[in-house]
N, C-alpha and C positions, 0 to 999 in steps of 0.2 A: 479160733486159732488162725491167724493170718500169717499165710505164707511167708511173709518177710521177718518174721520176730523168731527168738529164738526158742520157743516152744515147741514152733513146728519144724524146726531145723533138726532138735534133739528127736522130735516123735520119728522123723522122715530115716533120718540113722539107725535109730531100731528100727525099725520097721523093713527098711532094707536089707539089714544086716540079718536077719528073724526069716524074712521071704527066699532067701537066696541057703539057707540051711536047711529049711524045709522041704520033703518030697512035695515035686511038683503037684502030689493031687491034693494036699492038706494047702495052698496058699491061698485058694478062696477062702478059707475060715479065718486066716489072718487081714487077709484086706478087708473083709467084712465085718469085724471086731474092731478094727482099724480105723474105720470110715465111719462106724458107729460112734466111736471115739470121737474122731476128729470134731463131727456134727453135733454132738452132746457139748462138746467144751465148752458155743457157745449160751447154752439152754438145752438141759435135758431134757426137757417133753418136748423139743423138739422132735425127737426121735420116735414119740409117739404119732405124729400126724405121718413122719415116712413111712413109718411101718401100717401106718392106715393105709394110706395111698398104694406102696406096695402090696396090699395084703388082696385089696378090691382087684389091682390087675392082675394079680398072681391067679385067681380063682375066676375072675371073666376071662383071664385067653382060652384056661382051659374047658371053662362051659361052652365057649365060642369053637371052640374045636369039635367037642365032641356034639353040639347040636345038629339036629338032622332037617332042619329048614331054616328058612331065612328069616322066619320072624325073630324068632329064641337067637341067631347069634345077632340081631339087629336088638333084643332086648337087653344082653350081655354086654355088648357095646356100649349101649346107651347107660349102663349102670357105670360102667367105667366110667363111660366122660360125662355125666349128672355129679357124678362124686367128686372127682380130679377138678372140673371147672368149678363146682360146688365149693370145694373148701378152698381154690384159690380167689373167687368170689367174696368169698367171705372177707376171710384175711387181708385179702389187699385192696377190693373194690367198696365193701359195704359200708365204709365210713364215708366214704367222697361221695357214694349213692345217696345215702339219706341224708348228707351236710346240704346237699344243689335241689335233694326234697324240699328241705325246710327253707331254705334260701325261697323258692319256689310258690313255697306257699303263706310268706311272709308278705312276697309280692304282689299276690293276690290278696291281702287281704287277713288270712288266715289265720286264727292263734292256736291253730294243733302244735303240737310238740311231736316231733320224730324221736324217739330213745335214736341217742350216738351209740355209735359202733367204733373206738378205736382202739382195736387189737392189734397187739405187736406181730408187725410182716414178718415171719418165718426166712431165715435166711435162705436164698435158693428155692422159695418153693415153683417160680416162674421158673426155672432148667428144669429141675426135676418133674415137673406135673406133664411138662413139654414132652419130656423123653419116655415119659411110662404112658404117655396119650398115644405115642409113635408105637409102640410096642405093641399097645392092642390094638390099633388100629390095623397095622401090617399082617395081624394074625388071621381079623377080619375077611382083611383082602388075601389072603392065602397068601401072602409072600414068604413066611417065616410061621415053625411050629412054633407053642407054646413053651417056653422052658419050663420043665416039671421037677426040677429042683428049687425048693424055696427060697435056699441062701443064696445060691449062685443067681437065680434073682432079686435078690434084696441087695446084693453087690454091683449087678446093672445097675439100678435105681441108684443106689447111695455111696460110690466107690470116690472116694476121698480127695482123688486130684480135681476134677473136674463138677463135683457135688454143687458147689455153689455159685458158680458161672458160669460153667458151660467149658471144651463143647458141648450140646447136646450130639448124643452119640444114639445112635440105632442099634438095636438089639441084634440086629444077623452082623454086624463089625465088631460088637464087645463082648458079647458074650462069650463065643467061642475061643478069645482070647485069656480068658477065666481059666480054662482048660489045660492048654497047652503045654507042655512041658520047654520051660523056657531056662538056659544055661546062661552063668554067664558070659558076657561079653563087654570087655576091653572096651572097643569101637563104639559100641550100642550107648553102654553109660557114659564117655565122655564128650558123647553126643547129647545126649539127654544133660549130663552137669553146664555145657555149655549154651544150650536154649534157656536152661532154668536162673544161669548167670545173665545172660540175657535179659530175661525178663526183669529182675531184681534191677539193673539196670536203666532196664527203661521208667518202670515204678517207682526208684529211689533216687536216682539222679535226675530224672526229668519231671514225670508227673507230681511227684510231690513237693517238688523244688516249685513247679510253676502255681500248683494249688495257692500257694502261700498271697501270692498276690492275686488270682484269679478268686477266692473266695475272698477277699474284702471289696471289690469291684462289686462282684453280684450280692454281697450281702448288706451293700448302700448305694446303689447305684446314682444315687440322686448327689451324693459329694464328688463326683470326677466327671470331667469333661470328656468332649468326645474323643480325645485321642488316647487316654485312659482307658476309654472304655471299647475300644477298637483293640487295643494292645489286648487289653484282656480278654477281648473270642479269639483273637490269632491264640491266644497261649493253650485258651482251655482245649481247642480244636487238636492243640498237640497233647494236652495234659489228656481226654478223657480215651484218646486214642494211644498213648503210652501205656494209661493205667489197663483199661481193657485187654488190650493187645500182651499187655506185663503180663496178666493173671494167665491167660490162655497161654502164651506162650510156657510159664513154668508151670500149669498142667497138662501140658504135653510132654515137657521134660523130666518132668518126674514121674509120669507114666510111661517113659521111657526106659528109662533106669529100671524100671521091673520088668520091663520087658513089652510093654505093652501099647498098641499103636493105637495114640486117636487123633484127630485130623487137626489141621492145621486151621485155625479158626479168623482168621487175617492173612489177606493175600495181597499187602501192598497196596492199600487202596488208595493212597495220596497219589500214585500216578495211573488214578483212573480216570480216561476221556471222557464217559458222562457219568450223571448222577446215579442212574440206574448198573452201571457199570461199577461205581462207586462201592454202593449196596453188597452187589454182589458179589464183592470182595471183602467186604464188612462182616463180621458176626456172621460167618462161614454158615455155619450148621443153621441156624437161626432162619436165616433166609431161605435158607435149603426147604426147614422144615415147615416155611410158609409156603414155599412153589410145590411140596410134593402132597401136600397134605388142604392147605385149600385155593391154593390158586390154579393149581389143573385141573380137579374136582370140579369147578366153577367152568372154567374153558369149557370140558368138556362137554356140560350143560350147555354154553351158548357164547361160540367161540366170538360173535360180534361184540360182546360185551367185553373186550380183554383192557378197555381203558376204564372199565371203570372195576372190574376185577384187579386191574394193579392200584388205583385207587384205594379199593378195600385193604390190599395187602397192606398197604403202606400205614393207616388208618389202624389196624388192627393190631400193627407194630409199635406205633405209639402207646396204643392201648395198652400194649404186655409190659411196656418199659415203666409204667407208674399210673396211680389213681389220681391224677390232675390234668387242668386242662393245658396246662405247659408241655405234657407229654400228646394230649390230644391236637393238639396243635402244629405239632413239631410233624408227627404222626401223616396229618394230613397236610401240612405245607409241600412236604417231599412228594406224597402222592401226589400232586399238582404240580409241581415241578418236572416229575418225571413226565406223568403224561402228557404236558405240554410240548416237552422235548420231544417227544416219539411221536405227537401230532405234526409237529411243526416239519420232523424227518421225514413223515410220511405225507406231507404239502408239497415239498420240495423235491425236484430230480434230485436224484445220487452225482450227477454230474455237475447242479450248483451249488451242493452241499460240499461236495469234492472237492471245488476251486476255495469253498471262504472255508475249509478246516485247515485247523494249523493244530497239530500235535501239542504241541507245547502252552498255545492261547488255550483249548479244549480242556487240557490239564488242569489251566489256570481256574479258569472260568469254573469246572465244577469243583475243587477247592471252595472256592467262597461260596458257590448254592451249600455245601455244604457246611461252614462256619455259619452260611445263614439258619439254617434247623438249629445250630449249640445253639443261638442266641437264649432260644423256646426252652432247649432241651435242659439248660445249666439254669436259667431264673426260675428264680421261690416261688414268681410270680406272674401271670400275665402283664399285671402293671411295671414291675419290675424289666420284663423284660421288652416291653415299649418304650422304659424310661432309656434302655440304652441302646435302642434302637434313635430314637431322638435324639440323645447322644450326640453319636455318631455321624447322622444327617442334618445335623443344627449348626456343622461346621466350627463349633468349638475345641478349637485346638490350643487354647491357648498356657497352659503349663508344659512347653515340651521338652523345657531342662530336666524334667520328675521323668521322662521315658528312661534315661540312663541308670537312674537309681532304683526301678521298678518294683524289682524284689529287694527291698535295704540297701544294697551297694551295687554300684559299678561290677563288684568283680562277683556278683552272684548273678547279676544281670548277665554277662560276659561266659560264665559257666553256662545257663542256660542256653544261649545262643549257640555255642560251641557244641553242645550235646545234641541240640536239635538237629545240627549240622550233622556231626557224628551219625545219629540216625537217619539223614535221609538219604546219608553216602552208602551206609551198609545198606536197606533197602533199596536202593539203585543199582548197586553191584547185584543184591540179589534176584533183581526184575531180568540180570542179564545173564545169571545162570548160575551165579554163587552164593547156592546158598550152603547153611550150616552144614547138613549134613554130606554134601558132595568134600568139603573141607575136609568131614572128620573121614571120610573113606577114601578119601585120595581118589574121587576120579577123574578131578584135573584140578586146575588149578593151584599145583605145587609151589608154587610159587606164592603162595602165600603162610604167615606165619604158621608152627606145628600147634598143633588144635593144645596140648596142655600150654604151650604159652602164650595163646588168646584166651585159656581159659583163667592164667593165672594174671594176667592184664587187666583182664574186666572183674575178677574177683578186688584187684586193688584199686581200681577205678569206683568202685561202688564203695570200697572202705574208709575211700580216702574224700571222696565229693558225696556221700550219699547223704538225705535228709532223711534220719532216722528220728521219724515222730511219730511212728505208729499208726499210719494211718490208713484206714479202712480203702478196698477198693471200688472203684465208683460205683461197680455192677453189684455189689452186696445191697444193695437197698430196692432190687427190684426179684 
């Protein structure tokens, strides 16, 4: 069930309409019936691997709690995350393991036969395996009891907005928000309906506007020249960062609307001064859950190694986003990139660093380190994505009457542009202190339009320009 279709438009109506009728202590039984729902629509035995995965950390926090030495909760531990990395292992890693076995041993020689592995990736199992690894781990570390109610943990685990892209959310922020007795509120939900316009926004008028011509680019690289093929990383750079940014944004928003706060998972990252800066404005949560969980661990261990600890991070981040070497690649470019930067900052005084930074060159410059990683990140293929890397540096530019007509016409070409624009003015405004919800609460900025008539703006903006083709969002495949 995808957010933009109208399936999930009618389920989201009941379901609001259902939550807000009911005593505040019976609406975990509805979002968890809900969210079972939702996750079944695409494949019901999906629903059997969640309830695996919650069932293992349901009963490790609590052995983890109640054990009375360190070995038994380090045993409990290890059964959660043998399990959790175990069956996401499986599912998304053990086809590309055994394909680069046999490749392997082809090379050498070899006529073994590896039995293939390609089992359909489970939608979301990379958020979800993330977030219930965070859960026992934290319990571990004594930061947070165990929840001892089953449902209201299997509603942690599988709750409907945020189930299959994130954020990843921490157990001591959502859980207790299960709880709460939540009224409504006027202000709360027109805030929430206008994130979640928002995002539809960014998804239908931009990102899948730009798809259109960025997947015939990568899906032949070898018919367009290099100015084609430059056009198309500027686009996808916007396209995968609309569509991400789309999802999270109207899972916020419509966990809003019930009342319910989870974090913002994009913090403006196009005007960030470096790469690593970049990051960690990117996939909010994600990164979080890489610096809290093994990149301080690791410090901690042996703080001289922190270049190649960010290294790791980066590397490992590839890893999560897909079983290819386009993703391993991408993964470890950035880790290179970063820590060259932070080498080279830390070669240099602050004071000759100080004279040659230019805010606006800095901006620029990690922009394209970063359209550098889509190149990896978006191709089928390594070859693929060399071909339009040569492209690009082979200097052929030579069809550049076809840049105007890009997407079929001029005036789709010209839409996109304008949108792009659209977007980088509202995120500019917002880097300076306007954002959405200051808007919807009036605590300044009066002066600008009343929140129902940007909300009914962007409702017609999306009706009127959006590319309604149904199509999936980029982060559903990892």
């Amino acid at each position: 069930m995808l957010f933009h279709s109208v399936e999930f438009i009618v389920f989201f109506i009941l379901v609001f309409c259902i939550y807000y009728l009911l005593p505040y202590k019976y609406r975990w039984v509805l979002l968890l019936v809900a969210s079972y729902f939702f996750y079944m629509w695409w494949n019901p035995s999906y629903a059997f691997l969640i309830l695996l995965s919650t069932s293992i950390d349901y009963v490790a926090a609590i052995k983890i709690e109640q054990s009375r030495n360190k070995s038994q909760k380090k045993f409990w531990l290890s059964t959660s995350l043998l399990v959790n990395l175990g069956l996401l292992a499986s599912f998304k890693y053990l086809g590309f393991i055994t394909e680069n076995l046999q490749a392997v041993l082809s090379f050498v020689g070899s006529s073994t036969e590896i039995p293939r592995y390609n089992w359909l990736l489970p939608v979301g199992i990379s958020f979800y395996t993330f977030q219930t690894l965070s859960y026992t781990i934290d319990v571990y570390r004594a930061r947070i009891k165990p929840e001892k109610n089953f449902g209201v943990f299997a509603l942690y685990v599988s709750f409907f907005p945020q189930l299959v892209a994130g954020p990843i959310e921490r157990a001591s922020q959502l859980i207790p928000q299960f709880r709460k007795n939540v009224s409504w509120n006027t202000d709360q939900t027109l805030y929430g309906l206008l994130l979640t316009l928002w995002g539809f926004f960014k998804k239908l008028v931009i990102a899948d506007r730009l798809a259109v011509y960025v997947d015939q680019v990568y899906a032949n690289p070898e018919y367009f020249d290099g100015g084609q093929s430059l056009v198309a990383v500027y686009l996808f750079g916007f396209q995968v960062y609309c569509d991400f940014s789309a999802y999270s944004d109207i899972a916020v928003g419509v966990a809003a609307m019930l009342g319910i706060h989870l974090m913002q998972n994009f913090q403006r990252p196009f005007f960030a001064e470096s790469l690593l800066d970049f990051f960690a404005k990117w996939h909010v949560s994600f990164m979080l859950w890489l610096r809290d969980y093994i990149f301080m661990p690791l410090n901690k261990k042996n703080p001289k190694r922190i270049y190649v600890n960010l290294f790791l991070i980066f590397l490992i981040s590839g890893i999560w986003h897909g079983a290819s070497w386009t993703f391993i690649i991408w993964g470890a470019l950035n880790g290179v990139l970063i820590v060259g930067g932070r080498y080279l900052k830390k070669m240099f005084s602050s004071k000759v660093l100080h004279k040659l930074s230019n805010k606006v060159l800095d901006i620029i410059i990690t922009f394209h380190l970063y359209l550098l990683g889509t190149i990896f990140f978006r191709a089928e293929s390594l070859k693929d994505a060399f071909i339009i890397l040569k492209n690009i540096f082979s200097g052929s530019f030579n069809n550049w009457k076809s840049y105007f007509t890009i997407l079929d016409s001029p005036y789709e070409m010209g839409l996109a542009i304008i949108s792009i624009i659209v977007l980088i003015l509202v995120e500019y405004f917002q880097n300076r202190g306007v954002s959405f919800r200051k808007m919807i609460f009036k605590e300044k900025f009066t002066w600008l339009p009343m929140p129902s008539l940007t909300v009914y703006l962007i409702l017609f903006t999306i009706l009127l320009f959006g590319w309604f083709g149904g199509k999936e969002f980029i982060y559903f495949q990892f």
